[in-house]
TITIMAR-457967 format. One line per 2 residues: their letters; for each residue x, y, z of N, C-alpha, C. Coordinates in steps of 0.001 Angstrom, whole numbers, plus 524288, in hexadecimal, padded with zeros to 5 digits. Example, Ala and Ser with C-alpha at 12.3 -4.5 7.8 and 13.67 -1.06 7.14 Angstrom:
as = 83386 7E9C6 81E78 8300C 7EE6C 81E78 83390 7F31C 81E78 | 83232 7F736 81BA8 83566 7FBDC 81BE4 83264 8001E 81EBE
This chain:
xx = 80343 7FB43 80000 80000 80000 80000 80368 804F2 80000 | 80841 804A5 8042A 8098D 809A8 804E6 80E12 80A15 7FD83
xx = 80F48 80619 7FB7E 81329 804E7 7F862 80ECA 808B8 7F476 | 80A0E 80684 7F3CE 806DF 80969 7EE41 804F6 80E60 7F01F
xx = 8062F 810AA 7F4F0 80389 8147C 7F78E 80815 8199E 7F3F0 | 80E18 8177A 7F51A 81327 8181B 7F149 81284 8193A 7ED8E
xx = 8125B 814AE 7E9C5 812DE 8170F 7E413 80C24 817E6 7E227 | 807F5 819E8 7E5BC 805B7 81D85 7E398 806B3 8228E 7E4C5
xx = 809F5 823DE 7E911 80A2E 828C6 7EA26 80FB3 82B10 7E5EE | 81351 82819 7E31A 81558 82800 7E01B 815AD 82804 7DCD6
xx = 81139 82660 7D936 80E0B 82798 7D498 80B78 82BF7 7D550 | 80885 82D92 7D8C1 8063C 832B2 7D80F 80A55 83722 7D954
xx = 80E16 835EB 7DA39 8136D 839CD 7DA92 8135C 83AEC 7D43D | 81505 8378F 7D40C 8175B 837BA 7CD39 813EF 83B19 7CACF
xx = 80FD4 8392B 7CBC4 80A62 83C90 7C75F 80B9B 84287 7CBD8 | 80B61 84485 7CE88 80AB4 847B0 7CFAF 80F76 84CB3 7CE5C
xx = 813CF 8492C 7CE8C 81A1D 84B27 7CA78 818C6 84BDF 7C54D | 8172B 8484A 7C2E5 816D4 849C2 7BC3A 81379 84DB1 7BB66
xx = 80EEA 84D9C 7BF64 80C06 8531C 7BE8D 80FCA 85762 7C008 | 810D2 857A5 7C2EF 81297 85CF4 7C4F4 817E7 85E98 7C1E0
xx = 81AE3 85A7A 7C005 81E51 85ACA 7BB5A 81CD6 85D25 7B5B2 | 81808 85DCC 7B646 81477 85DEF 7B175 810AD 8650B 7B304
xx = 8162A 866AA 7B1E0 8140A 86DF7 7B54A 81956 87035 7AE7C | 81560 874BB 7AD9A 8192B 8777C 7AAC6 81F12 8789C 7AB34
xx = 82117 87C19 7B00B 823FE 87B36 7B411 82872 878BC 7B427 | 82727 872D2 7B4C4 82A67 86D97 7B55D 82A53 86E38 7AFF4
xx = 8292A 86D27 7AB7C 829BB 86AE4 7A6AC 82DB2 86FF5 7A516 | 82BE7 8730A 7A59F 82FDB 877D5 7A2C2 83448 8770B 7A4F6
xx = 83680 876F9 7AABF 83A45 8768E 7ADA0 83AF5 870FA 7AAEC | 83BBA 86D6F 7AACB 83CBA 86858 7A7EB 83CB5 86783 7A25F
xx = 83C8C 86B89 79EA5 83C95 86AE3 7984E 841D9 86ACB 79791 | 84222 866E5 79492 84897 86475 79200 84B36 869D0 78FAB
xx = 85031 86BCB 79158 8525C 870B9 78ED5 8522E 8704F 7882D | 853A0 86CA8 787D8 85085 86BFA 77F81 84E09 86E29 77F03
xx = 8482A 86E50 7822D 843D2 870BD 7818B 842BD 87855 78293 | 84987 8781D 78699 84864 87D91 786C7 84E07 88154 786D6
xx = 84EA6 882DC 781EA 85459 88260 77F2F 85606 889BF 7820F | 851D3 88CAF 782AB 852D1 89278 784C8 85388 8919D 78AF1
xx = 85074 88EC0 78D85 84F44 88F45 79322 85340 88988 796D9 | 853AA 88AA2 79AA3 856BF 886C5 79CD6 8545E 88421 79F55
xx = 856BE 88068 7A453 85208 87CDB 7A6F7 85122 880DB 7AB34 | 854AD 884DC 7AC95 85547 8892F 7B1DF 8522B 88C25 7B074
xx = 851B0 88DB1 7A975 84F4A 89241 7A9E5 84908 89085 7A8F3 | 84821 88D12 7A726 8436F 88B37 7A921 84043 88991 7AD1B
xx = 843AD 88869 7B288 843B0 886AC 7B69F 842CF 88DE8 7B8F3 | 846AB 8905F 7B8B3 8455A 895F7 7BB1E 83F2B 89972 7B8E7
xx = 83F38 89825 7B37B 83996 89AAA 7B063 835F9 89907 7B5BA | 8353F 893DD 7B8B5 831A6 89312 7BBB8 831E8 8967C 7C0C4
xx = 836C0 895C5 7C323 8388C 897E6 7C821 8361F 89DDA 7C7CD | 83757 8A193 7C3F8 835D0 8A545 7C3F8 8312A 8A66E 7C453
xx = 82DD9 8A42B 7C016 82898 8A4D4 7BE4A 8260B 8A3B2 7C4F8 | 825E7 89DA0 7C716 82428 89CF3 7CC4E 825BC 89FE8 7D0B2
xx = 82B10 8A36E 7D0CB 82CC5 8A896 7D50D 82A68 8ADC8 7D284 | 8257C 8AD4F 7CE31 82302 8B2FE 7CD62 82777 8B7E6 7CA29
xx = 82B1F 8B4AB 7C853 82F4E 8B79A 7C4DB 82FEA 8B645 7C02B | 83098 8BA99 7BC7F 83071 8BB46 7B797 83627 8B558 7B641
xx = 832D2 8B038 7B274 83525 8ACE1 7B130 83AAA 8AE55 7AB5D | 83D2A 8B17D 7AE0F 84153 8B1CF 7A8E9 84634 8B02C 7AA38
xx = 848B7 8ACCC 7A557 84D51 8A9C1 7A6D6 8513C 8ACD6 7A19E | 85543 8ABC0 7A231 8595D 8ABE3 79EA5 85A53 8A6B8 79B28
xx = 85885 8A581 7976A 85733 8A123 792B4 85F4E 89FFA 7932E | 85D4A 89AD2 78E77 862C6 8996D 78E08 8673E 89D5B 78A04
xx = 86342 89FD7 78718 8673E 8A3AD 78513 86700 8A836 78623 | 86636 8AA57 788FA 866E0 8AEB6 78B26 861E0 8B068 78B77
xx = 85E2D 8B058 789CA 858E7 8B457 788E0 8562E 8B459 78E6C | 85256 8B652 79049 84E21 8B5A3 792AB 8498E 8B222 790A4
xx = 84809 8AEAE 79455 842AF 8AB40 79435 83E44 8ADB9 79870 | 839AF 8AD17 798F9 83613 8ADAD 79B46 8334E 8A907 79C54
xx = 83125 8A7E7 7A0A2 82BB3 8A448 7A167 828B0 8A807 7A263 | 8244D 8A8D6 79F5C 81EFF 8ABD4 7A02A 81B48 8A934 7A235
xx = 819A2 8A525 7A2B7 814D5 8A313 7A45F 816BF 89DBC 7A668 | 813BB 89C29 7AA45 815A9 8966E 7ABEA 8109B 89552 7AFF6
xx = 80E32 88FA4 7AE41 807AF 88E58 7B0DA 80B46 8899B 7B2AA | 809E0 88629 7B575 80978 87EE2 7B66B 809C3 87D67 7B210
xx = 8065A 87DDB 7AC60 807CE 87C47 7A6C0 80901 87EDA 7A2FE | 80CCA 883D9 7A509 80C77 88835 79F17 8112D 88C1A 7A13E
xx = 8156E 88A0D 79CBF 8194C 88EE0 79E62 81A70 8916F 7992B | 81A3D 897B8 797FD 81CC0 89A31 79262 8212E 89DEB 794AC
xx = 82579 89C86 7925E 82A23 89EB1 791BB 82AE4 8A239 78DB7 | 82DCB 8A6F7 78CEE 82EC7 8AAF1 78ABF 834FE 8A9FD 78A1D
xx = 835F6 8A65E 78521 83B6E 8A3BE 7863B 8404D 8A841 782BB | 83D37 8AAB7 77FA7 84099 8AEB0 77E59 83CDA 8B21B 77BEA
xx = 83F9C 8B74F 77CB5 83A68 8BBE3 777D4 83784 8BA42 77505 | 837AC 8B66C 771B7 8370D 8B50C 76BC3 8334C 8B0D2 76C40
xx = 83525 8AC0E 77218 83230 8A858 7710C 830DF 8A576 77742 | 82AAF 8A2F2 776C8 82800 8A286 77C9A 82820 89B81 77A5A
xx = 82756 8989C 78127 82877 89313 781AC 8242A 89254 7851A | 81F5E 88F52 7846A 81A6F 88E23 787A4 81D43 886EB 78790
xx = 81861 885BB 78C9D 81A15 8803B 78E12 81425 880A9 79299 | 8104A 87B98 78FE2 80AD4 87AFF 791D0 80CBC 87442 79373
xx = 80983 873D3 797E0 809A0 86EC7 79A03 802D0 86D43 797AD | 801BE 8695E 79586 7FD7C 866B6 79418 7FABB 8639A 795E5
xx = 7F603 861D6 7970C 7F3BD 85CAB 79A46 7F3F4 859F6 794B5 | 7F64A 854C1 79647 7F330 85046 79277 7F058 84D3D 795F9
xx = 7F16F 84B73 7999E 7EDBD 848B2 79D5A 7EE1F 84B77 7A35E | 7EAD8 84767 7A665 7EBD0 84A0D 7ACF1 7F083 84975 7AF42
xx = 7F455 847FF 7AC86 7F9B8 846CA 7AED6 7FF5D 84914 7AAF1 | 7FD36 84A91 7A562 801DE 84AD9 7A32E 80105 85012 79FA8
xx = 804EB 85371 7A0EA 804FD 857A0 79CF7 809A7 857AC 798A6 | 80904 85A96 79359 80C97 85A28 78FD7 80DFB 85FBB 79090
xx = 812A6 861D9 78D9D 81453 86854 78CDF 81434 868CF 78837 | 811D3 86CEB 7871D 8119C 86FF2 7815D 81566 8763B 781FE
xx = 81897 875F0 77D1E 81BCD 87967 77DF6 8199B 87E49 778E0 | 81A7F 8827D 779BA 81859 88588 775B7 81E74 8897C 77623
xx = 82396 888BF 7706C 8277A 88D7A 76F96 82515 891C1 76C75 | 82555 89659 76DAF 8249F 89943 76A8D 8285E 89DD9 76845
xx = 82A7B 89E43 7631B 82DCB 8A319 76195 82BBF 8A694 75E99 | 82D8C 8ABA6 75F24 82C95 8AF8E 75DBD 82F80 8B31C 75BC9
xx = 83028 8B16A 754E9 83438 8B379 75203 833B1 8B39A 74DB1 | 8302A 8B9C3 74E06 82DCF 8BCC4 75116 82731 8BA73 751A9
xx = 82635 8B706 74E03 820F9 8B53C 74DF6 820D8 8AEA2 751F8 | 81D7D 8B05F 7564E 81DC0 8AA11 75926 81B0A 8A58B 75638
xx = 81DB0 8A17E 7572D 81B90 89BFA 754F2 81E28 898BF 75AFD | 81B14 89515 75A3C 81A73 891EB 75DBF 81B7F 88C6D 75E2A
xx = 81D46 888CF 76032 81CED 883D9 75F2E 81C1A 880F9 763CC | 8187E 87BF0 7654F 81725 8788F 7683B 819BB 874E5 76941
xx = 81906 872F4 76E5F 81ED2 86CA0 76F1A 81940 869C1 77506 | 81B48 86496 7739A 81789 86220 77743 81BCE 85FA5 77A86
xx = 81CE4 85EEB 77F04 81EC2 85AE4 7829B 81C37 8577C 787AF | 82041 8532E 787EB 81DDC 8509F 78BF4 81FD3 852CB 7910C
xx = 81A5F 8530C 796EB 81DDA 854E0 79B9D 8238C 855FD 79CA4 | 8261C 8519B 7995F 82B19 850C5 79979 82FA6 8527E 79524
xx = 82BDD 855A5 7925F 82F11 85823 78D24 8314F 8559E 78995 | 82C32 8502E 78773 82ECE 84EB8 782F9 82A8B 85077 77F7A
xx = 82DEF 85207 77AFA 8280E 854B6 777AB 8245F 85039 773C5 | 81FCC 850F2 773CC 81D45 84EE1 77392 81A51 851D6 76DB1
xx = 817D3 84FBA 76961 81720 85018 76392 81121 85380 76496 | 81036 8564C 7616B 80D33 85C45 76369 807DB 85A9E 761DC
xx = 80700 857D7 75D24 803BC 85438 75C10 7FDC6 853AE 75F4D | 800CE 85025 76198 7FA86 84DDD 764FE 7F966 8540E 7693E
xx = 7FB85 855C3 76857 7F9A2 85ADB 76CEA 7F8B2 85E6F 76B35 | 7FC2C 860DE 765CE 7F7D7 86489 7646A 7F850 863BF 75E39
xx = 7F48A 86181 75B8F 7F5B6 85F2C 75704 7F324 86245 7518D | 7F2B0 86832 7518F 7F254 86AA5 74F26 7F383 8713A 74FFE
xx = 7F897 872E1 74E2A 7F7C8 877E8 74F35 7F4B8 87B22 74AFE | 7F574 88038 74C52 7F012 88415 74AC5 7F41D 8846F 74589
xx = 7F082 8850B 7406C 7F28C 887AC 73AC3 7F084 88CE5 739E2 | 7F1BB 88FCC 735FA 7F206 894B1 7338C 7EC10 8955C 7349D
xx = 7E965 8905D 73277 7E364 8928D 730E6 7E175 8932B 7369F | 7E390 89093 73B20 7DF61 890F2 740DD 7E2F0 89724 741BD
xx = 7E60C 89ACE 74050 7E631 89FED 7421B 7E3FB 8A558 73D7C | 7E361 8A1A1 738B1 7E0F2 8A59E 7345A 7DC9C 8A599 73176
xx = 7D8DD 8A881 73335 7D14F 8A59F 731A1 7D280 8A80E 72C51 | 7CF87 8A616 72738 7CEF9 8A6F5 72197 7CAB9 8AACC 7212C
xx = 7CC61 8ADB1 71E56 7C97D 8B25C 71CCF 7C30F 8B153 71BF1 | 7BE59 8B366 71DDF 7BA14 8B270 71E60 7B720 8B63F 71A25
xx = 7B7F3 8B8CD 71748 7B533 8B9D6 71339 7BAE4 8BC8B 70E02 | 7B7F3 8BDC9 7083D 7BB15 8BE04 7052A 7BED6 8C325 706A8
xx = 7BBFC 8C50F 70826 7C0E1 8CD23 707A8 7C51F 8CA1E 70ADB | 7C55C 8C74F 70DEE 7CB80 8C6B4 71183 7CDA7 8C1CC 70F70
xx = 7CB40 8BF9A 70B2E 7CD8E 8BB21 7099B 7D491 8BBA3 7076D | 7D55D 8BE37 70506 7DA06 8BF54 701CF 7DE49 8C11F 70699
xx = 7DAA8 8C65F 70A1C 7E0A9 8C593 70F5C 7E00B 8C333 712BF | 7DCAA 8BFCA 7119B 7DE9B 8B9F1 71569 7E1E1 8B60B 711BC
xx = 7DFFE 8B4B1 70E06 7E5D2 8B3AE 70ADC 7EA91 8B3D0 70C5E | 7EB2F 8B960 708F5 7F054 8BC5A 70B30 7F2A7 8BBA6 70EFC
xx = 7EEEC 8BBAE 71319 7F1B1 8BDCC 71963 7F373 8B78A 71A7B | 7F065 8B429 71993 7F1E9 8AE5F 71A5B 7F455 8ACDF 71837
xx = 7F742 8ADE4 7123C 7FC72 8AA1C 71167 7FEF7 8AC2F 71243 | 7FFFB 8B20F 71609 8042E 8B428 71679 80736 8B0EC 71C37
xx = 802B7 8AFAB 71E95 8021D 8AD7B 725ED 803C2 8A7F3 7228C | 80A64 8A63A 721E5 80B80 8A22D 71E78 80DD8 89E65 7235F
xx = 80EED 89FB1 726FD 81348 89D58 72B4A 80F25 89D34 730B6 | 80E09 89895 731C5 80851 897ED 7377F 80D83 897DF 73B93
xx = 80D39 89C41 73E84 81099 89E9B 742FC 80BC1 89E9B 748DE | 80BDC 89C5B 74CF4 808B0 89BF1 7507B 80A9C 89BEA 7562E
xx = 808EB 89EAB 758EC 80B52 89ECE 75E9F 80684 89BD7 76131 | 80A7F 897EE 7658B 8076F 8944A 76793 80723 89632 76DC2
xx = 80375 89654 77122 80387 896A3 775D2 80157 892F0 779B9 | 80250 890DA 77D94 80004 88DF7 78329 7FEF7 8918E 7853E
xx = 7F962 89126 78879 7F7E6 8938B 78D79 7FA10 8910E 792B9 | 7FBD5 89535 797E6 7FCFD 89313 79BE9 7F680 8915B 79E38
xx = 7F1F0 893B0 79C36 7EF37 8943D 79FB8 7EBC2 88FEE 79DAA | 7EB10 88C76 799DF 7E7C1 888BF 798AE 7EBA1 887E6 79389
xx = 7E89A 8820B 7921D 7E970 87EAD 79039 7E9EB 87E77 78876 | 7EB41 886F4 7868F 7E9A9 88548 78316 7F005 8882C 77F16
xx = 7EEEA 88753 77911 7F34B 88785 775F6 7F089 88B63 77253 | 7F3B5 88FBB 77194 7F115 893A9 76EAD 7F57A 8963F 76929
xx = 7F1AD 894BB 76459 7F78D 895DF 760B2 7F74A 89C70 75E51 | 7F975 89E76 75E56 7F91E 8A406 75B81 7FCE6 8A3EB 7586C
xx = 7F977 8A67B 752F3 7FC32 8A733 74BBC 7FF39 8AB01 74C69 | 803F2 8AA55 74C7A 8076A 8ADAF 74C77 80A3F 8B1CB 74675
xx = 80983 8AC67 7428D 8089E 8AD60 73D59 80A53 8B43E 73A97 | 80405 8B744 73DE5 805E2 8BC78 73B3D 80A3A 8BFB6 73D03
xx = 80C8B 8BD73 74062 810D2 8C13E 7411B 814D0 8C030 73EFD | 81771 8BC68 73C4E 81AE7 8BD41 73768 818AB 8BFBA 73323
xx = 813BB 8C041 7338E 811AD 8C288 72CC6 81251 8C75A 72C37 | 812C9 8CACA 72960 81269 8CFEB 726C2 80F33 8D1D7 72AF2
xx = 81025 8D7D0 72BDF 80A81 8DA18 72ED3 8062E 8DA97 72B70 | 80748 8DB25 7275F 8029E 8DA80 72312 7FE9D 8D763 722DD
xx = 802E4 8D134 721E8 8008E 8CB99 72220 7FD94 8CB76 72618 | 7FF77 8CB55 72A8B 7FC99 8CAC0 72F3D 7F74B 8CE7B 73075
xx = 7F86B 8D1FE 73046 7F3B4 8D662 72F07 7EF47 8D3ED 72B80 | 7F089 8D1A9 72753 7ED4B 8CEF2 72419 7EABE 8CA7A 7264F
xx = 7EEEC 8C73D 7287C 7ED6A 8C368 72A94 7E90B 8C3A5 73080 | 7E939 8C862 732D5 7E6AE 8C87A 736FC 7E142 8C6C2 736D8
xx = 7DE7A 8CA07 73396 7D888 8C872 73440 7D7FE 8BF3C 73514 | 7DA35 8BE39 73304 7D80F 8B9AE 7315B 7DB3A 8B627 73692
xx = 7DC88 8B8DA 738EB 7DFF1 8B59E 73F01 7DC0A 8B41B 74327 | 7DD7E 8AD75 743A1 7D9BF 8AB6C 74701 7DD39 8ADAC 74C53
xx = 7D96C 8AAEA 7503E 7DC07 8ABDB 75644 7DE79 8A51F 75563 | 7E34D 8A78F 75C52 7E5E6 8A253 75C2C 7E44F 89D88 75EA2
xx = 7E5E1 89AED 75BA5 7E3AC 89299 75C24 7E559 890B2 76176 | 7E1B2 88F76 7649C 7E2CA 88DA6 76977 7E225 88791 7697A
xx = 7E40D 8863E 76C9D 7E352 88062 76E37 7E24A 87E97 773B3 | 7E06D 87BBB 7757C 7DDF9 87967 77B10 7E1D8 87415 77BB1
xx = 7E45E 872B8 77FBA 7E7FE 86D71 781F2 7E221 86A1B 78413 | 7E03C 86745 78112 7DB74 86388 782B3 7DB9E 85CB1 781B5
xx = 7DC86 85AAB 784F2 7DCCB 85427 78428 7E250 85444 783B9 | 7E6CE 8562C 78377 7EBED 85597 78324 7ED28 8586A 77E4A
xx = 7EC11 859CE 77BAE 7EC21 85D7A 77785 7EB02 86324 77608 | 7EC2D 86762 772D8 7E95B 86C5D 77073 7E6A6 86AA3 76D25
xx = 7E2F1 86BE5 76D24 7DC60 86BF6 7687E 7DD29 871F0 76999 | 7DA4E 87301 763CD 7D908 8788B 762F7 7D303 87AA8 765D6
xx = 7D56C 87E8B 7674A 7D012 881A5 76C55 7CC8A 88329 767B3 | 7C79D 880C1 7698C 7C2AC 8849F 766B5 7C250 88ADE 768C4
């Protein structure tokens, strides 16, 4: 009795470690330096110290620059890793016990684009696929001209918008993925001017069943 009294209280150890291992926090402080070629394991380790002592999170990067941590929840930290370019990192439910990390880089030079990375708790990356298995195209940020007089500068304005440029964002505060067309800001002020009328708003997504589906 007292032997299974043991390794249940030992099993529910464990589960109660992998959760609590399973905090934004810990995973950032634990990402393989591969994964984080500007920031160190100190200066990621201090981004916290600060942020939790109510002080502005800025470190000295590996090459000299300034980094920032701006925001940091239990599942949501965005870094300000240099002028140019921001580093989000969302903890995910797939079930009642296991979360994945979704990483969102973003650069800005001078127009932001974005790119997505999936990992396991443990930072092995994992194929983007089954989680979010369609990103947004040209047509979900540019509605088609609705009668003839704007037909021709919608034309125009659309083969000029030749390169789908999109800034991706995580919320700290819920569960969702929001893409914004970044597109007109390489274009001409002209182009873009042209292009304005016919600009949808940006494509959100909802984390539901272990996945992003697109938000109605």
């Amino acid at each position: 009795m007292v032997k299974k009294l043991v390794v249940f209280i030992y099993v529910i150890g464990m589960c109660i470690g992998s959760l609590s291992a399973q905090s934004a926090k810990s995973c950032f402080t634990q990402m393989p330096d591969s994964l984080s070629p500007l920031l160190t394991a100190v200066n990621r380790a201090d981004f916290i110290d600060f942020l939790e002592s109510n002080m502005k999170a800025e470190v000295t990067n590996r090459f000299g620059g300034k980094s920032e941590m701006t925001e940091l929840t239990p599942d949501y930290i965005r870094v300000q890793v240099t002028p140019q370019s921001t580093w989000q990192m969302k903890l995910l439910p797939v079930n009642d016990s296991i979360r994945l990390i979704c990483t969102i880089s973003t650069v800005c030079a001078p127009v932001c684009d974005s790119h997505i990375k999936f990992y396991t708790h443990d930072w092995k990356e994992l194929p983007s696929v089954p989680y979010l298995s369609t990103l947004p195209g040209m047509d979900d940020f540019i509605a088609p001209a609705t009668d003839t007089v704007n037909v021709y500068r919608y034309r125009d304005a659309r083969l000029q918008a030749d390169m789908l440029l999109m800034q991706a964002d995580l919320s700290g505060k819920d569960d969702t993925l929001t893409f914004t067309f970044t597109t007109p800001g390489y274009m001409s002020k002209e182009a873009a001017e042209k292009l304005k009328p016919f600009l949808r708003r940006p494509v959100s997504y909802i984390w539901k069943e272990g996945k992003f589906i697109l938000s109605e």
